[in-house]
N, C-alpha and C positions, 0 to 999 in steps of 0.2 A: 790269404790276404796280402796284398799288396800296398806300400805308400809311396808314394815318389814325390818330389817339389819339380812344382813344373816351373813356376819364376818364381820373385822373389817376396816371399811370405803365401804364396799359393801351396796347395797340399792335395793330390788326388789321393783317392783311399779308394781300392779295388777289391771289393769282396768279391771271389771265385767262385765260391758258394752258394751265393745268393738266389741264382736262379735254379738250382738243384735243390733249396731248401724250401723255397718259395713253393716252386712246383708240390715238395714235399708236402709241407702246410695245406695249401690247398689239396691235396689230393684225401689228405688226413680229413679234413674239415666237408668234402664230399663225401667220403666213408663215414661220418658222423651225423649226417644230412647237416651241417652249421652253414648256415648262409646261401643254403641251394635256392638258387630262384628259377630252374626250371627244372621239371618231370618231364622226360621223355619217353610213350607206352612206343615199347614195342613189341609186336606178338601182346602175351599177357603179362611181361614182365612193365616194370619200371625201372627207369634209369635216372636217378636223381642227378646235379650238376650243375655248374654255374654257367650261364650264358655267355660271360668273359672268358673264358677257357677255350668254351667250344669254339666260339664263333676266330676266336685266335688262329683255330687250328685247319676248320673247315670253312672253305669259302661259301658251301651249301648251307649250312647252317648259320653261319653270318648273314648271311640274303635272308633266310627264315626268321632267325628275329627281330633283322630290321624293320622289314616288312610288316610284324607285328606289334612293333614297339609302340607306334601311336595308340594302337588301338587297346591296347594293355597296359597301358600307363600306369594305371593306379592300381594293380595285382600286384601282390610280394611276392605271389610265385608263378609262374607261366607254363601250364600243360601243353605238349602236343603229343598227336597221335600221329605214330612213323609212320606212311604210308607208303607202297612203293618195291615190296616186297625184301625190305631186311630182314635179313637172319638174326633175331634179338642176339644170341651169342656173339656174333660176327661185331655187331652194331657196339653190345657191352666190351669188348677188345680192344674196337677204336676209342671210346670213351676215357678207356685205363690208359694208353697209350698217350692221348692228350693232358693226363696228367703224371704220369711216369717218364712221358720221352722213351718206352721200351715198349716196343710191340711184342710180346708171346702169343703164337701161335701155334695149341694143340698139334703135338703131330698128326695125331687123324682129322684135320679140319686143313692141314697143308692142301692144296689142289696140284702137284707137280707129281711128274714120272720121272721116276730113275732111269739115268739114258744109260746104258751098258753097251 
């Protein structure tokens, strides 16, 4: 946390935190299904999530619930089915990542060759 005076009787307050806790919260609150307004099938799994998040992070998925937003309006929660040939594991990775800021990826799911 930071405060500084920028003039006189002015006051910024810098929490550093915020958006690592934020993320946190929401990530907890997805793990929990609390506030999920969309399911994502992909394969036979499900992927619960909030559409703020995604749409933040992918600009595909931003197009996709734009696009459906009028037409969904009055749903609390919005299905789709991934079409398109995702890897649900691959697909569940980026999901976590949009809310952790940290991609892990299984070592046997790497695609790379050891150059020697």
């Amino acid at each position: 946390m930071e405060f500084s005076k920028q003039s006189e009787g002015d006051f910024t307050f810098l929490d550093e935190d915020l958006e690592r806790n934020t993320l946190s919260a929401l990530n907890m609150m997805r793990k929990n299904r609390h506030f999920c307004d969309v399911i994502l099938h992909v394969g036979n799994i499900e992927i619960h999530a909030h559409r703020a998040v995604l749409a933040s992070v992918s600009p595909y998925l931003f197009e996709l619930f734009s696009s459906d937003q009028e037409q969904k309006r009055n749903e609390n929660v919005i299905t789709y089915k991934m079409n398109g040939g995702f890897e649900k594991g691959a697909f569940q990775l980026l999901v976590d990542y949009a809310y952790t800021a940290q991609l892990e990826i299984p070592g046997a799911q790497v695609g790379c060759k050891t150059i020697t």
